[in-house]
C-alpha positions in Angstrom: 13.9 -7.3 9.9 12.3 -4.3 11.5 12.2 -5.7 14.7 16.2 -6.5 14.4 17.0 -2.8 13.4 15.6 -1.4 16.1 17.2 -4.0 18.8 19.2 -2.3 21.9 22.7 -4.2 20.7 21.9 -3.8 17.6 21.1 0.1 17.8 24.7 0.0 20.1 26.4 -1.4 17.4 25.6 1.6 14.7 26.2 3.8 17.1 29.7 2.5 18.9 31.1 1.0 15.6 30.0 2.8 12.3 29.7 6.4 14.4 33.3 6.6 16.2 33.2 10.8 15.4 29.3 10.6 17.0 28.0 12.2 14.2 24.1 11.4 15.2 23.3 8.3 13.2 21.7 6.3 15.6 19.7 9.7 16.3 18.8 10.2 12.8 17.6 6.2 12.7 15.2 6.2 15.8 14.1 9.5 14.3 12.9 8.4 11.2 11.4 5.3 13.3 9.4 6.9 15.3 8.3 9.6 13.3 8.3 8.3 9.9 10.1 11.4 8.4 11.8 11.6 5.3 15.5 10.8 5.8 16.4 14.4 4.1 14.0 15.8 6.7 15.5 14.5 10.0 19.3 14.8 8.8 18.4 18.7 8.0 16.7 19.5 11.2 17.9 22.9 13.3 19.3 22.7 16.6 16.2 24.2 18.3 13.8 21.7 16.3 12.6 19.8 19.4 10.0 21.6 22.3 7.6 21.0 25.0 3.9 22.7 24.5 1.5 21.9 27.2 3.6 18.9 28.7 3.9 17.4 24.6 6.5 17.0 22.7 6.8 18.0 19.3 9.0 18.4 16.5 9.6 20.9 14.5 10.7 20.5 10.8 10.5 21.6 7.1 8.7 19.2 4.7 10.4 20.6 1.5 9.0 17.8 -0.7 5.5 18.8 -0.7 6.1 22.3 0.4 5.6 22.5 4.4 8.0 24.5 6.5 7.9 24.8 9.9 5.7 21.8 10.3 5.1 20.2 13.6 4.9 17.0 15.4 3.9 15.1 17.8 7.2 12.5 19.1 7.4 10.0 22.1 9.6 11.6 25.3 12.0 9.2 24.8 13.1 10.5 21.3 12.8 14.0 22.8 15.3 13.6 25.2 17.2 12.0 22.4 17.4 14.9 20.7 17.9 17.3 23.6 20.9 15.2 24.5 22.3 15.8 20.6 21.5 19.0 20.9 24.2 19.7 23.6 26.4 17.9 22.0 26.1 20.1 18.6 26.3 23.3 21.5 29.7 21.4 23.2 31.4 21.1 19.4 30.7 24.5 18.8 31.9 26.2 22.3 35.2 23.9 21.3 35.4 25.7 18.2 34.9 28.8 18.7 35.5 29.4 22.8 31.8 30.7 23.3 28.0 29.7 23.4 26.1 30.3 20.4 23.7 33.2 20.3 20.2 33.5 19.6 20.5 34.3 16.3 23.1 31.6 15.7 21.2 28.7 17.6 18.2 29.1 14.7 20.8 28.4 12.3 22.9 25.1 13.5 22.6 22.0 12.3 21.4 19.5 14.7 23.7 16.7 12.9 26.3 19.3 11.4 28.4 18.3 8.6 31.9 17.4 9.6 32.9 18.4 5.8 33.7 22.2 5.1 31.5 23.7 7.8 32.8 26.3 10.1 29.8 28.1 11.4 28.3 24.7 12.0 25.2 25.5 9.6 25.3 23.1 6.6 23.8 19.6 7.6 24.8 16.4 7.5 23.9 14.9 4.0 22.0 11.6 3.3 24.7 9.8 1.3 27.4 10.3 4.4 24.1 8.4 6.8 23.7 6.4 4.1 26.6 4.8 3.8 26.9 4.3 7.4 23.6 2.4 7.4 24.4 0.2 5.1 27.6 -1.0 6.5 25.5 -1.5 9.9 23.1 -3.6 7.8 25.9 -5.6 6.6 27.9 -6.2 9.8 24.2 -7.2 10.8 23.8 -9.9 7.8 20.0 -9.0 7.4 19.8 -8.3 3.7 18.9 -4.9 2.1 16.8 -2.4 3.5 16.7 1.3 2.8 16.1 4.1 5.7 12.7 5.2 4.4 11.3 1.6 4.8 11.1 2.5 8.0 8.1 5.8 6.9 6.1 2.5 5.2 6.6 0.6 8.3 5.3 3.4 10.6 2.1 3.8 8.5 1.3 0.3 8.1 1.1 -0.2 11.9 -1.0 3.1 12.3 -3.6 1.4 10.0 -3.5 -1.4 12.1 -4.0 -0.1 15.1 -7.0 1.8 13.9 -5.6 5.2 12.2 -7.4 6.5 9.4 -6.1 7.2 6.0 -6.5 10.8 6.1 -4.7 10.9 9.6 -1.8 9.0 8.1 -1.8 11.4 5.4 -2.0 14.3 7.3 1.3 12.9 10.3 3.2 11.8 7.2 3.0 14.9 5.3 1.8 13.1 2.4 -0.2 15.2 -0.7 -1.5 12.1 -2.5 -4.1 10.0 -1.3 -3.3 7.6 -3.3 0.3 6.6 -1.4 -1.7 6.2 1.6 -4.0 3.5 0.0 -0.9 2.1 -1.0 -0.3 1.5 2.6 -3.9 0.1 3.5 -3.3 -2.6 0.3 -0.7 -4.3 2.4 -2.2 -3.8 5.7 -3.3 -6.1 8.2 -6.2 -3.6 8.8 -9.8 -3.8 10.5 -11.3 -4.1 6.7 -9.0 -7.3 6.2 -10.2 -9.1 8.9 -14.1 -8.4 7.9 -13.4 -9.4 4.4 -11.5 -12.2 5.6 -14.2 -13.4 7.4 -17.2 -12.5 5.0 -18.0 -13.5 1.7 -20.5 -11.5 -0.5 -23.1 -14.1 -2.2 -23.6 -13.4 -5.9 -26.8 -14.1 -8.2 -27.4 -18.1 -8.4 -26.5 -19.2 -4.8 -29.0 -20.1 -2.1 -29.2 -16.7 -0.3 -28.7 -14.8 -3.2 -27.1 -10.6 -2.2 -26.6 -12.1 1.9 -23.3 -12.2 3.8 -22.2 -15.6 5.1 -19.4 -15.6 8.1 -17.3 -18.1 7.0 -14.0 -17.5 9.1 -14.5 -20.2 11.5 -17.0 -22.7 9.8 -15.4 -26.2 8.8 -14.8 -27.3 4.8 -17.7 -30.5 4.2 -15.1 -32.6 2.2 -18.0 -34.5 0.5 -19.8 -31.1 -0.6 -19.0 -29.4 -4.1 -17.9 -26.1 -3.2 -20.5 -23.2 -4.7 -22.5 -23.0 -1.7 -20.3 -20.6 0.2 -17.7 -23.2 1.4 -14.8 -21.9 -0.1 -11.7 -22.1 0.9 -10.0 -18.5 2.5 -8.9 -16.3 -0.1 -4.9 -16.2 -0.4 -3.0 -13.9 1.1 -0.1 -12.0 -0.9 3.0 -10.0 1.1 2.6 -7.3 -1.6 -1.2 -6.0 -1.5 -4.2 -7.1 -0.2 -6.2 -10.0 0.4 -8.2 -11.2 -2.6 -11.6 -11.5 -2.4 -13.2 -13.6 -4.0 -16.9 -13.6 -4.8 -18.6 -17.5 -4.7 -21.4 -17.6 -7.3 -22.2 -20.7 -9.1 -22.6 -19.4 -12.5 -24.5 -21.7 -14.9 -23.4 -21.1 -18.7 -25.2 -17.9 -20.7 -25.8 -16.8 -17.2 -22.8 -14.5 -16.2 -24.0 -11.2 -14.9 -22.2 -8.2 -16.1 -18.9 -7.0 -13.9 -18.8 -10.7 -12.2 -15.9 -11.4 -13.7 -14.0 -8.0 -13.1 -15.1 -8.3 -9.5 -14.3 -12.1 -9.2 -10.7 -11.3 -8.2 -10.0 -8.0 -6.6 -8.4 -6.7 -3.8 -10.7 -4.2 -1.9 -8.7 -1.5 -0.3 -11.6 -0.4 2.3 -15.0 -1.7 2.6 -15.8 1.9 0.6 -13.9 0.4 -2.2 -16.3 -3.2 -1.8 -19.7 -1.5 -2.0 -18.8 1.0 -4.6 -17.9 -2.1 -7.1 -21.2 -3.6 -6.3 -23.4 -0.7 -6.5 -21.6 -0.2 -9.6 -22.0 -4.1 -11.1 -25.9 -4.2 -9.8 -26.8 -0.9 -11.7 -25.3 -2.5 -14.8 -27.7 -5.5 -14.2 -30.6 -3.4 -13.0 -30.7 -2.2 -16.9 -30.1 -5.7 -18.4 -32.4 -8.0 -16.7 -32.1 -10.5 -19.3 -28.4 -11.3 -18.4 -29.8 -13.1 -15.0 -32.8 -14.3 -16.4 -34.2 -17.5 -14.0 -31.4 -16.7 -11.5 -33.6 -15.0 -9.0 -35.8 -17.9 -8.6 -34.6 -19.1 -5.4 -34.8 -15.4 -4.0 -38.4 -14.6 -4.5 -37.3 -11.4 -5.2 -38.1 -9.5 -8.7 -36.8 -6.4 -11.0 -38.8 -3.5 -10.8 
């Protein structure tokens, strides 16, 4: 779906059929696509909100949500001279209006994507319902099913993860305050940390190489083998959060260490997240030795 909305014809379409006054909206769209704003934040920017420092780009925009004003961006060239194009247009409707060039003072005040409703100065934005409604009928006349504008913000994050970003970079370009939100992202990532715990499994108490990490990724199923050993199959995958990771320990009865079965089926945000709940499980163990009586055996190893 992502990939539709942001197709040439497709893009032509919003902008030649649902925008005959050429209010901005395909504007507005790439803007939020490429920078993962709020909707409210690009329908609201200021005609001088685009610049160039040092041969860059940036943007320049209020984060009212959490409290930023004046914040600034990096953006691609292409949606700069996006922009720079709307912005003459915005200039054109006002020197139609009022037979003169805005001034100084007045050009800090414009709406990029004026509102065409009660606005003489040309101040007042554009509001989200008037784009929204426009998008929606796009997405209709498109016959992709619903989507909302600020999918596009998750969509942007998600593929910053997965092309190596950092959660503390994502919150930091997204204007986020919560950390939490940007775990949210990494849950349904297809990140670096998915493909190591997709191809590692972490052997619990009982197994043959008791506490060692066995690639498994690419290593064929022995149908005639019981699976216990480190043979099973790859953990599922779910559209809506991470992989689950599950932890292949044969566990003989009265011999179920403590946290094994709160970290049989979890899904790991970061590989932070994975050693944390193991530190935490072995400490519980380290203290109740008799829980895994006879199932270091194999190991050699012993509690001190």
């Amino acid at each position: 779906m992502a990939r539709a909305l942001a197709d040439e014809p497709n893009l032509q379409l919003l902008e030649e059929r649902f925008d005959p006054n050429d209010m901005g909206y395909r504007d507005i769209w790439e803007a939020l696509v490429f920078t993962g704003r709020r909707a409210s934040e690009v329908t609201e920017l200021r005609l001088e909100c685009a610049s160039i420092q040092r041969k860059v780009p940036f943007l320049w925009h209020d984060q009212t949500k959490v409290g930023n004003l004046d914040e600034a961006i990096r953006i691609p060239q292409r949606l700069f001279e996006r922009l720079e194009l709307r912005k003459q247009r915005t200039v054109e409707r006002f020197e139609d209006l009022y037979g003169r060039s805005p001034g100084p003072k007045e050009r800090k005040l414009l709406a990029l994507f004026p509102s065409p409703h009660e606005n003489p100065d040309g101040t007042v934005a554009i509001t989200y319902s008037i784009f929204g409604d426009a998008f929606r009928d796009w997405l209709e006349a498109l016959d992709i099913g619903a989507w909302v504008p600020h999918q596009a913000r998750h969509t942007l994050a998600t593929n910053l993860l997965k092309n190596g970003a950092g959660l503390h970079h994502i919150k930091q370009y997204l204007g986020q305050i919560s950390i939490r939100m940007a775990e949210h992202y990494a849950k349904v990532a297809s990140s670096e940390v998915d493909d190591a715990l997709e191809r590692v499994w972490v052997s619990g108490p009982g197994v043959g190489r008791a506490g060692f990490a066995a690639r498994l990724a690419h290593r064929a199923h022995d149908p005639g083998r019981s699976p216990g050993h480190g043979d099973r199959p790859r953990a599922p995958q779910h559209p809506d959060r991470g992989r689950i990771l599950h932890l292949p320990a044969r566990r003989a009865r009265g011999r179920l260490p403590v946290g094994s079965t709160a970290t049989a089926n979890v899904a790991f945000t970061d590989v932070d997240h994975l050693i944390q709940t193991v530190r935490s499980g072995l400490r519980k163990i380290q203290y109740r030795p008799h829980l895994i009586a006879g199932c270091l055996t194999e190991t050699g190893l012993t509690i001190r």
